[in-house]
C-alpha positions in Angstrom: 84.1 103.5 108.4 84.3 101.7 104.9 87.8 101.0 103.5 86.7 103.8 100.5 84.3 105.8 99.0 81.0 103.8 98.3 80.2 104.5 94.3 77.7 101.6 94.1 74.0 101.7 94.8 73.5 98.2 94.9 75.8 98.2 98.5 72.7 99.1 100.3 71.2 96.2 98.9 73.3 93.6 100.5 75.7 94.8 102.6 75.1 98.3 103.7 71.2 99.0 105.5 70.0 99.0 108.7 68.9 95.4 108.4 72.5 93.8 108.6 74.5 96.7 110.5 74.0 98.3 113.7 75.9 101.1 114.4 75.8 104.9 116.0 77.8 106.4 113.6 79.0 106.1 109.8 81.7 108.4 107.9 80.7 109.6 104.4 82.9 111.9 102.2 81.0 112.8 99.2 77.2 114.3 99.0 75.9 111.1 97.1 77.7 108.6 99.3 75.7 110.7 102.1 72.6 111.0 100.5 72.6 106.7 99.4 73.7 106.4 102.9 70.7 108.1 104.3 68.0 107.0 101.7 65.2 105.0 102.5 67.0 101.9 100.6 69.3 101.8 104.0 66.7 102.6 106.3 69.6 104.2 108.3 68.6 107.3 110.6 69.8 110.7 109.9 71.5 111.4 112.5 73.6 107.8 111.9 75.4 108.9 109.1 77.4 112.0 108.8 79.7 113.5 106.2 83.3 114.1 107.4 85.6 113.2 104.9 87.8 109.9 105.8 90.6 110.4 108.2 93.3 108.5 105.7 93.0 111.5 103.4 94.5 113.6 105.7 97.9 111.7 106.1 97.9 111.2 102.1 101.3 112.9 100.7 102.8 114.1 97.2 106.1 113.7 96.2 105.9 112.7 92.9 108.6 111.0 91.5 109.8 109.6 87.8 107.2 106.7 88.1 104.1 105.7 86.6 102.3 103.1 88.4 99.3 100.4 86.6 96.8 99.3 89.1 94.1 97.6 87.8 91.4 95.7 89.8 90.9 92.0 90.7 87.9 90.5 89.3 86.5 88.5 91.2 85.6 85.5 88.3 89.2 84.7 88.1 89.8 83.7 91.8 89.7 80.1 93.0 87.7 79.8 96.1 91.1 78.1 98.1 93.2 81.1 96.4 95.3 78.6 94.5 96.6 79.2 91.1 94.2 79.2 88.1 95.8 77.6 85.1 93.2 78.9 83.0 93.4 82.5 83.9 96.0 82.7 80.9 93.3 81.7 78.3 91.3 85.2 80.0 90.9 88.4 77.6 91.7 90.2 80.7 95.3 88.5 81.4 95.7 89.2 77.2 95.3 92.3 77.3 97.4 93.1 80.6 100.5 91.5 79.4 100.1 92.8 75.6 100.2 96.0 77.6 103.1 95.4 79.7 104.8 94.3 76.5 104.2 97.0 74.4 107.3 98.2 72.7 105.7 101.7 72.3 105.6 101.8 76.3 108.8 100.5 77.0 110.6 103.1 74.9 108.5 105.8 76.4 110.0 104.7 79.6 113.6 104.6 78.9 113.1 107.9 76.6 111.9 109.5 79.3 114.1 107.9 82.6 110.5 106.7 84.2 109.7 103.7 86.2 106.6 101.9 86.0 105.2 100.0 88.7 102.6 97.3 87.9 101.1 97.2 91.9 99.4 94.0 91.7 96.0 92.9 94.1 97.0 90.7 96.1 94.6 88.2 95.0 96.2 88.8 91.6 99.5 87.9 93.0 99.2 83.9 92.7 98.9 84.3 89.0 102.0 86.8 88.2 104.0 83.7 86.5 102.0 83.5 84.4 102.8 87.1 82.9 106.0 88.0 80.7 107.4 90.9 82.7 109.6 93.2 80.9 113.1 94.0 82.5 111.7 97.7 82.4 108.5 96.5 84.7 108.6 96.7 88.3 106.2 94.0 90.2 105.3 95.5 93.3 102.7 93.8 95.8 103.0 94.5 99.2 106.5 95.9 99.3 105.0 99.7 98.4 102.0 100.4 100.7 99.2 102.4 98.9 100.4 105.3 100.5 103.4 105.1 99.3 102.2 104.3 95.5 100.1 107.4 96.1 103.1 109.5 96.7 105.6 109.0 94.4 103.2 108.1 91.8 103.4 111.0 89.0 100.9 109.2 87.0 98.3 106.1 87.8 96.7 104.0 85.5 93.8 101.8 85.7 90.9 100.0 84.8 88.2 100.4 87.6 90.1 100.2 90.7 88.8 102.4 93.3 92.0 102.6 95.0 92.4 105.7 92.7 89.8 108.1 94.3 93.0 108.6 96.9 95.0 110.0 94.1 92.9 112.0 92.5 92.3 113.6 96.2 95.7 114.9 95.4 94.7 115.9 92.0 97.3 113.9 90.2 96.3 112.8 86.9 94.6 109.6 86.2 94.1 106.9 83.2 91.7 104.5 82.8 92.1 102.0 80.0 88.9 100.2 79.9 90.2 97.8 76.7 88.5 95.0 78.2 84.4 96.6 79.6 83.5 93.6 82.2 83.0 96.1 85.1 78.7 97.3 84.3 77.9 100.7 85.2 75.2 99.8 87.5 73.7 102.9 88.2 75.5 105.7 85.6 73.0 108.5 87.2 75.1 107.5 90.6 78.6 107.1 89.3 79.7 107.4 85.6 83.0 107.0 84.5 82.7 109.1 81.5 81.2 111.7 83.3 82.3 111.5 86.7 85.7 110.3 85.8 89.5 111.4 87.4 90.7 111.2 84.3 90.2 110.3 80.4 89.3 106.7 79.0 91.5 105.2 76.6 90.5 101.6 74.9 93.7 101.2 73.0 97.4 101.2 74.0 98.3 103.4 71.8 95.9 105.7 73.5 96.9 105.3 77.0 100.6 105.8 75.6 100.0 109.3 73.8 98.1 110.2 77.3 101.0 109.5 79.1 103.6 111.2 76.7 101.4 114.6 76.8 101.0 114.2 81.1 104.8 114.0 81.0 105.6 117.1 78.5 103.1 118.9 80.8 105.0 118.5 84.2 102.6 115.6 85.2 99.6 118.1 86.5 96.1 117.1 86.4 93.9 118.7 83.8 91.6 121.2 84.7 88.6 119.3 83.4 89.4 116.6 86.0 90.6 119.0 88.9 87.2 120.4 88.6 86.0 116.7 89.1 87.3 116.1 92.0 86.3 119.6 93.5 83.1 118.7 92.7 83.1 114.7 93.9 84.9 115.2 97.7 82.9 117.6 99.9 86.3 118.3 101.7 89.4 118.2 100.5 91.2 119.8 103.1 93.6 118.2 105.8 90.7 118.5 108.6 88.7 115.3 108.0 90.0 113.1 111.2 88.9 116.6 113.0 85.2 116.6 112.1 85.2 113.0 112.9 86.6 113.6 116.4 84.1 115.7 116.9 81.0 113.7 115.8 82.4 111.2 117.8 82.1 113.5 121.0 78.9 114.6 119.8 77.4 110.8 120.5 75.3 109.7 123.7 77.6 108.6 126.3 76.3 105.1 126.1 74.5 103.4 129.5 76.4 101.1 131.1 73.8 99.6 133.4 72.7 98.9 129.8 72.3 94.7 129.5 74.3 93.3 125.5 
């Protein structure tokens, strides 16, 4: 069971194949992550992969509050391989353009116009680096205090870059952001996964952009467009609360192992 939804091809190529893993069974929740996981790139047997929907999904929860939440990803250029501080990572165009964001006056009126929190939920790889940043008295820093879950549920509104942590909230079909101002992240295979066209929700390159989004998500009670609703209809096979059921039962459907067997 992966920690998410594979949207990468090139997984098989290191990480994911018969080759390096050996396993009896492997949990897939969308029809491409099935059909990568059961392509001759992975050399995996059919009857080693099945698609079930993840069991997390079924605990996920939506009680949306007055809070936005910013979650963008780590990448992986700006980490030191001890984890120590970087004192270079401030001299980044991605750092730039995070705090100019979290500055933005436009923002932080929208926020006390509106009586809305905002939650930057930081990686916590990102977390060494957070002096660095000029955090408004309107911005909340949030690391591991708020488990995903619980961003996920009170969340009325998530915004990121690439993270994939947001294919749990658009399973509730709560609308999404992404504000791709600074294009590092290469759509590797766009016929697999494209952001403009398999997308939760629209892609803003500008602040001001990501701003008007936001204002028209809150004069519309916070609700996913239909364009994106349709999405995710179309990306999860399930979206019901039954996924840790079909697992269970794969899992009963498995040979009892031998165990005279020799390891």
């Amino acid at each position: 069971m992966q920690h998410g939804i594979i949207r990468k091809t090139s997984f098989s190529d290191w990480y994911l194949n018969s080759s390096s893993k050996n396993f009896d069974f492997m949990i897939t929740s969308t029809e491409k992550e099935y059909e990568l996981m059961r392509s001759e790139d992975t050399g995996f047997k059919e009857k080693q992969v099945q698609l079930t929907g993840l069991p997390r999904f079924d605990f996920l929860k939506n009680h949306a509050e007055n809070v936005i939440t910013f979650l963008p990803t780590w990448r992986i250029q700006y980490s030191k391989d001890d984890g120590s501080y970087d004192k270079h990572f401030k001299e980044s165009d991605f750092f730039k353009s995070i705090n100019e964001f979290l500055n933005d006056e436009n923002l932080l009126e929208l926020l006390r116009k509106n009586n809305y929190r905002f939650i930057f939920k930081i990686h916590p790889k990102f977390f060494v680096q957070i002096e660095d940043f000029d955090i408004p008295e309107e911005i909340e820093i949030v690391s591991t205090e708020l488990s995903y879950n619980e961003i996920y549920e009170k969340s009325a509104i998530l915004i990121t870059d690439y993270s994939s942590a947001v294919v749990d909230f658009a399973y509730l079909k709560k609308p999404i952001i992404y504000y791709h101002s600074i294009k590092e992240e290469d759509e590797e295979n766009p016929e697999y996964f494209s952001y403009e066209r398999d997308g939760f929700g629209e892609i803003c390159l500008s602040i001001e952009s990501v701003i008007n989004k936001v204002q028209h998500y809150i004069d519309n009670d916070c609700l996913m467009e239909e364009e994106y609703v349709k999405r995710v209809d179309s990306f999860f096979k399930y979206t019901d609360k039954n996924n840790s059921e079909r697992v269970y039962d794969e899992i009963l459907r498995l040979p009892i192992p031998n165990k005279n067997k020799i390891i």
